[in-house]
Legacy VTK file of the C-alpha trace (Angstrom):
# vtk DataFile Version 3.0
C-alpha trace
ASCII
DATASET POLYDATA
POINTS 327 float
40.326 -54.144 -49.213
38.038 -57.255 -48.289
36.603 -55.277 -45.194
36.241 -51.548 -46.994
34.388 -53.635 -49.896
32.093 -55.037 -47.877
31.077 -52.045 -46.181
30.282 -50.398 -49.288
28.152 -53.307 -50.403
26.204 -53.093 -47.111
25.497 -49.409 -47.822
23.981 -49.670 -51.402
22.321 -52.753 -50.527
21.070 -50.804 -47.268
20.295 -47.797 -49.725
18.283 -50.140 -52.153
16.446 -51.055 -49.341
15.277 -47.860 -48.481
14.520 -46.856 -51.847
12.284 -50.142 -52.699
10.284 -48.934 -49.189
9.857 -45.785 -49.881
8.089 -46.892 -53.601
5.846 -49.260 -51.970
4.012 -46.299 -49.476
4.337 -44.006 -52.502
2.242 -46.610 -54.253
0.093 -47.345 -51.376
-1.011 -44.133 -51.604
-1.369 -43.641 -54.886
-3.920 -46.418 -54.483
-5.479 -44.528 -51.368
-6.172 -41.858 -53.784
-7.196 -43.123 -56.407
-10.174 -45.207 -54.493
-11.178 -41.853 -52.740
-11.657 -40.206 -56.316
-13.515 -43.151 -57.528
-15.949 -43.165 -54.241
-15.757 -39.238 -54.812
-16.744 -39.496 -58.412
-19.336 -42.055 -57.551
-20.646 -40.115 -54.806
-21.022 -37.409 -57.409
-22.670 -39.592 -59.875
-25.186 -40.891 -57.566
-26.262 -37.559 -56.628
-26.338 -36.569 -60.173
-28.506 -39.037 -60.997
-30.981 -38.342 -57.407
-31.337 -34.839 -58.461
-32.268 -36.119 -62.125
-34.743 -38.302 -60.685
-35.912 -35.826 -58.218
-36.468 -33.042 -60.546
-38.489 -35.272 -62.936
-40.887 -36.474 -60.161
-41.157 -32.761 -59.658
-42.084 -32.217 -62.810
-44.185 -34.807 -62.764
-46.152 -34.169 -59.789
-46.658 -30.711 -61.530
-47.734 -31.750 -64.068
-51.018 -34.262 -61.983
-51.225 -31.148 -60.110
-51.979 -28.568 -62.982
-54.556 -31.405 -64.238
-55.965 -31.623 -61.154
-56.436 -27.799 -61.146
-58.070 -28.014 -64.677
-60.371 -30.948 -63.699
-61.517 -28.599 -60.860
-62.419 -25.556 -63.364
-64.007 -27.863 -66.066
-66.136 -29.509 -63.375
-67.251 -26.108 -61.832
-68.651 -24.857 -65.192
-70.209 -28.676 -65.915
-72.285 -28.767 -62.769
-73.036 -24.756 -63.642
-74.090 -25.552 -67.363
-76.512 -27.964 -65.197
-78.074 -25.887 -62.800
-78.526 -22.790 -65.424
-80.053 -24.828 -67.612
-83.017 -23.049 -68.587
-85.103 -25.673 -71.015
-88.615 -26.670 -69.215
-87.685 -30.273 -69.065
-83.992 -29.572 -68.025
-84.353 -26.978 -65.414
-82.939 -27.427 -61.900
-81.754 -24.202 -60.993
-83.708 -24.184 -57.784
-80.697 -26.173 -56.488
-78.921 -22.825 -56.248
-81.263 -21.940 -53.601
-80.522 -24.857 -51.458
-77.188 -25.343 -49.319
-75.479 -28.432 -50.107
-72.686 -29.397 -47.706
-71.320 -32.164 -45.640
-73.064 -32.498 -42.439
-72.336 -35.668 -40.675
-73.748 -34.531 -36.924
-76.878 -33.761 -38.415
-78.194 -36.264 -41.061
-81.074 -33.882 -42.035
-78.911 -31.377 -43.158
-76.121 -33.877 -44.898
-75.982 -33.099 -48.705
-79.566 -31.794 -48.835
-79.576 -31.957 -53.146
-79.952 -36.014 -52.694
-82.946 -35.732 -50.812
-84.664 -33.696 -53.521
-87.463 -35.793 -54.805
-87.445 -37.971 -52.100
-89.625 -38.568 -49.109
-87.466 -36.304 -47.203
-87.268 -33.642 -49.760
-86.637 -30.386 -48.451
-89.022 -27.211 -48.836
-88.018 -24.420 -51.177
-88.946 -20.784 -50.940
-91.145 -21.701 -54.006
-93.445 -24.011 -52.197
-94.787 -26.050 -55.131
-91.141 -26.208 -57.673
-91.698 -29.209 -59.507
-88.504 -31.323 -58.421
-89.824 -34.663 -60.191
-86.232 -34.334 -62.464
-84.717 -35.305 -59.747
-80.554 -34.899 -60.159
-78.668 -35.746 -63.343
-77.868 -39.167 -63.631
-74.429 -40.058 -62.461
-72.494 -41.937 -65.084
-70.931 -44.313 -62.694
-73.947 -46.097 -62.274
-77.240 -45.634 -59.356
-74.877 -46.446 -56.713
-73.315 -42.506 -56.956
-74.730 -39.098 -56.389
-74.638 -36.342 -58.955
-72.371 -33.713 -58.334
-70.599 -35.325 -55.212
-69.071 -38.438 -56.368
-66.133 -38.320 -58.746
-66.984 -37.636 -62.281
-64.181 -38.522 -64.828
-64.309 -36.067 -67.499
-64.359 -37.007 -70.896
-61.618 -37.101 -73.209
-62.113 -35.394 -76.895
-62.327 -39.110 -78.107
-64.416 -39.694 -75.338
-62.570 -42.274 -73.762
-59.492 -43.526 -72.721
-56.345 -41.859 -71.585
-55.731 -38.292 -71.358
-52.657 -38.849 -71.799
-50.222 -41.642 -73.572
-47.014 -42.159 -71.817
-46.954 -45.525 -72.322
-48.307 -46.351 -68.316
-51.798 -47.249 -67.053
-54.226 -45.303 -68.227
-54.590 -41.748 -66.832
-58.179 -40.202 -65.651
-58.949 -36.753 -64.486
-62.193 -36.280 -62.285
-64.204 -33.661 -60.344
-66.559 -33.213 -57.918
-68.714 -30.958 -55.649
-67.238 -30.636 -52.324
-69.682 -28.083 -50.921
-72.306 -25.206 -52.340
-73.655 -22.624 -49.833
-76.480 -20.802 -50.908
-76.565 -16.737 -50.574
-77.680 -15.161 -47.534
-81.560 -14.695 -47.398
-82.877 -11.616 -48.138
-86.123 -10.304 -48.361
-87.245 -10.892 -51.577
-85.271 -13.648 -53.762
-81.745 -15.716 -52.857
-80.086 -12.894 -54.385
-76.057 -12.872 -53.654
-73.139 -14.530 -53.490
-73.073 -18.105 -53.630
-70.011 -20.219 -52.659
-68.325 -23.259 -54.940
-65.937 -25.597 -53.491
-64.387 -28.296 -56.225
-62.178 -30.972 -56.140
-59.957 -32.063 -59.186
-58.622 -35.480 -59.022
-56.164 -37.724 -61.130
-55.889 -41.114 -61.135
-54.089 -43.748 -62.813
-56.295 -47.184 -63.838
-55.752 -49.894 -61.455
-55.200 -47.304 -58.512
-56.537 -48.073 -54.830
-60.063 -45.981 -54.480
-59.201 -43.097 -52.316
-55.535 -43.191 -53.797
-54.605 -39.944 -56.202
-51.785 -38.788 -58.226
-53.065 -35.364 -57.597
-55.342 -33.527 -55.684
-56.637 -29.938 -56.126
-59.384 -27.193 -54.309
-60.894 -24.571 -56.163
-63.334 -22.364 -54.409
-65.309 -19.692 -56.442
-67.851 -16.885 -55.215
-69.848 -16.761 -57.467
-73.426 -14.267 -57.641
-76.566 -16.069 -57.766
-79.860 -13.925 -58.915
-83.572 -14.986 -59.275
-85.224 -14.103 -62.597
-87.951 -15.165 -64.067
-87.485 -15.464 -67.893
-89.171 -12.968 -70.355
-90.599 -16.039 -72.553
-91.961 -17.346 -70.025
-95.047 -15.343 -69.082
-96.461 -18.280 -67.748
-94.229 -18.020 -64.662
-95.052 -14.161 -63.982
-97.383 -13.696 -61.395
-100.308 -11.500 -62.253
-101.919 -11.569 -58.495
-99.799 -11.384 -55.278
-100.886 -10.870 -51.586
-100.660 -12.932 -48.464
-104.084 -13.173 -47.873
-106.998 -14.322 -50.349
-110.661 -14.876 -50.765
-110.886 -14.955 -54.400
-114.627 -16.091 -54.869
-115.833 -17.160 -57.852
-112.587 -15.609 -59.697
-111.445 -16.797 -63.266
-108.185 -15.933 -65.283
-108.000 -15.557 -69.157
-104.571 -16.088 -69.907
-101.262 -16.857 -68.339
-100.108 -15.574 -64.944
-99.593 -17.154 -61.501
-101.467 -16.271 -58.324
-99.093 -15.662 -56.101
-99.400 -16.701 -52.731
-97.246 -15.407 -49.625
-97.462 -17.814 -46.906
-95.767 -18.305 -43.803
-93.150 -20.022 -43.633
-94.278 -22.770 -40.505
-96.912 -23.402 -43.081
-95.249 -24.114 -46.129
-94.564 -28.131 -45.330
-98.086 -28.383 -44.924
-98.825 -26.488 -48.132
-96.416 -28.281 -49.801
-98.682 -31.395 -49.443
-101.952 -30.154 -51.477
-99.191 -28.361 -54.446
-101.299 -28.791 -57.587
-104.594 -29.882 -55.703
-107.984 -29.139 -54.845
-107.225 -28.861 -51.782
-104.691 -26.000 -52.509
-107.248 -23.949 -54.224
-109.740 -24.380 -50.681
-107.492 -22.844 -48.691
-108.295 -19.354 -50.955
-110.979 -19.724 -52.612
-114.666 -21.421 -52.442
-115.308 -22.424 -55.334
-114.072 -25.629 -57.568
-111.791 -24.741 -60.626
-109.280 -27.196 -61.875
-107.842 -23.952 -64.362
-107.274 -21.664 -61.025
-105.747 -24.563 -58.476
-102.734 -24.846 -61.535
-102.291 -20.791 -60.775
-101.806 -20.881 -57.570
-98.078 -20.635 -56.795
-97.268 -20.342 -52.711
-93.984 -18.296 -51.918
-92.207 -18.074 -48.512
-89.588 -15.022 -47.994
-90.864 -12.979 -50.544
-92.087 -9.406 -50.635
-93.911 -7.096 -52.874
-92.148 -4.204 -51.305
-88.935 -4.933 -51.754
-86.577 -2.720 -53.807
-86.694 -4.737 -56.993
-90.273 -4.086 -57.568
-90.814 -0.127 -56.453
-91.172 0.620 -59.953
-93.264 -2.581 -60.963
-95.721 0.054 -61.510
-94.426 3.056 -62.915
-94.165 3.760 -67.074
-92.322 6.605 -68.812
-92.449 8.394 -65.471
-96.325 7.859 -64.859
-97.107 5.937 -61.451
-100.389 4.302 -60.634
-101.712 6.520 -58.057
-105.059 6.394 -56.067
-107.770 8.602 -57.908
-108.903 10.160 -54.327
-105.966 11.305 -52.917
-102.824 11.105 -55.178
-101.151 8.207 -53.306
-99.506 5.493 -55.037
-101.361 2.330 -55.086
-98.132 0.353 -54.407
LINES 1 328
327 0 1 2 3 4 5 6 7 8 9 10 11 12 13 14 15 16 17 18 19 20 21 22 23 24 25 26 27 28 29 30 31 32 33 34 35 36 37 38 39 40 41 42 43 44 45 46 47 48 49 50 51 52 53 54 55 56 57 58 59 60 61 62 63 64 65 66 67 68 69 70 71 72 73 74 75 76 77 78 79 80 81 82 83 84 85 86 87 88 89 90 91 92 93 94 95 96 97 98 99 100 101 102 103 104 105 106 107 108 109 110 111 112 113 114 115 116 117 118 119 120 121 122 123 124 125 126 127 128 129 130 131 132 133 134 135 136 137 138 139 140 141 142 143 144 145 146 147 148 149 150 151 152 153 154 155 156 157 158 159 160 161 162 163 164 165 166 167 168 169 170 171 172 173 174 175 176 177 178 179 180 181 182 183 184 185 186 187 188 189 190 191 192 193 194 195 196 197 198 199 200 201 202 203 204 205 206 207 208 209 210 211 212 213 214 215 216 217 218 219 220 221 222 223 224 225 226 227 228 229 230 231 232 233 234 235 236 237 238 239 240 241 242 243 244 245 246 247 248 249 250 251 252 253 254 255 256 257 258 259 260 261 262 263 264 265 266 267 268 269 270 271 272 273 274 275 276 277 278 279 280 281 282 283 284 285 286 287 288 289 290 291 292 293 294 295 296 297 298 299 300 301 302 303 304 305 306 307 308 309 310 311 312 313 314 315 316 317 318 319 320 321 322 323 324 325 326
């Protein structure tokens, strides 16, 4: 009885054995498992939250971007409200006439518009276009160039932030990138012109060169000559390339249009205004006439604009002798 009663211990103790083994790997793995879901559901999390993060700098960057975009449009009609400025004192639409891009391997051609009123001023088509204005004044200071440094535009306050989100202050700018004037043709600068602008944003304290945003807008835009019907002072009652006008006086207002060639017209350009204009067509000494005189390059009497300078309710000035037009 000893013996069998021993043998039966040694199995249930042998038993209990296995049974306290086999609940330790069950709960080994139970612990396996549950780590994995925790890293899983972390993993999860953190990815979660990257997406969250990543969508709202998306959103964000949209957001500079669409500024950026807006700065561009606002600044292309601010430097256009400029140039068609049609007030005596204001006027500088002559610009439109004059390319204006970056030319770094040839300095004489490098943003031409800055050189206006300088001693390296260009020569326009209109010989003698008073370009004493100058540019607009740049409100950063003498130090920048109107249109091609950054303007910030204004706010409807006027200053500060354009918007409050609790950061640095944020500042939207513009700026003229490049302006091509229209193909010549034979008579005005008439055609299509071509804008590039840059919109910028910038938070306060930011690096110069250093932008939230960025944005290109590039407009074709038509560019016409005209001479303004209230202004009959600048319509040209007399037009030829050559003169020899005497002893010749004018009653009224009207310019005496000049056509000169154009390896002349730096030279011309120096007696604009002058006595010394008025010698080179005429002998005689008038201070009225010299004011007249208005030298043109690239201009011509024949072109399409003007065949029916002369014609009224379907009368044309014709020769008395034999019927040909005069024009």
């Amino acid at each position: 009885m000893d013996k069998i009663t021993n043998i039966k211990r040694h199995q249930q103790l042998k038993a209990s054995t296995r049974l306290l083994g086999r609940g330790n790997d069950e709960h080994g793995i139970a612990l396996v498992m549950t780590m994995l879901l925790g890293a899983t559901l972390l993993a999860g999390v953190s990815a979660l939250m990257v997406r969250q993060l990543t969508a709202r700098k998306l959103v964000a960057s949209e957001s500079y971007r669409q500024m950026a975009e807006t700065a561009a449009n606002n600044g292309l009609n601010q430097i256009l409200s400029k140039l068609n400025n049609d007030h005596k004192d204001e006027y500088r639409g002559y610009l439109l006439g004059l390319s204006n891009v970056e030319d770094t391997s040839n300095s004489q051609n490098n943003f031409l518009w800055k050189k206006v009123n300088t001693v390296q001023s260009p020569i326009f088509h209109e010989i003698c276009t008073d370009t004493s204005k100058g540019l607009p004044n740049h409100p950063g200071g003498r130090n920048k160039m109107w249109p091609t440094d950054a303007l910030e535009e204004q706010t409807i306050q006027g200053v500060g932030s354009i918007r409050d989100d609790g950061k640095e202050e944020l500042h939207s700018y513009y700026r003229l990138r490049s302006y091509k004037n229209p193909p010549k043709s034979d008579q005005f600068d008439n055609g299509e012109a071509k804008f590039i602008i840059e919109g910028l944003v910038q938070r306060k304290g930011m690096a110069v060169g250093q932008y939230l945003a960025r944005a290109r807008l590039e407009r074709s835009l038509k560019v016409e000559a005209a001479v303004l019907k209230k202004r009959e002072e600048d319509w040209a009652v007399l037009f030829a390339h050559n003169y020899k006008l005497g002893k010749t006086t004018m009653n009224g207002n009207g310019l005496i249009t000049w056509a000169v060639p154009e390896d002349n017209a730096a030279m011309i350009s120096k007696d604009c205004k002058t006595s010394n204009l008025l010698a080179r067509i005429s002998n005689t000494t008038n201070a009225q006439l010299q004011q007249k005189i208005w030298p043109v390059t690239n201009q011509k009497l024949q072109s399409n604009s003007t065949k029916t300078l002369f014609e009224l309710k379907g009368n044309v000035d014709r020769r008395t002798s034999n019927s040909q037009k005069r024009i």
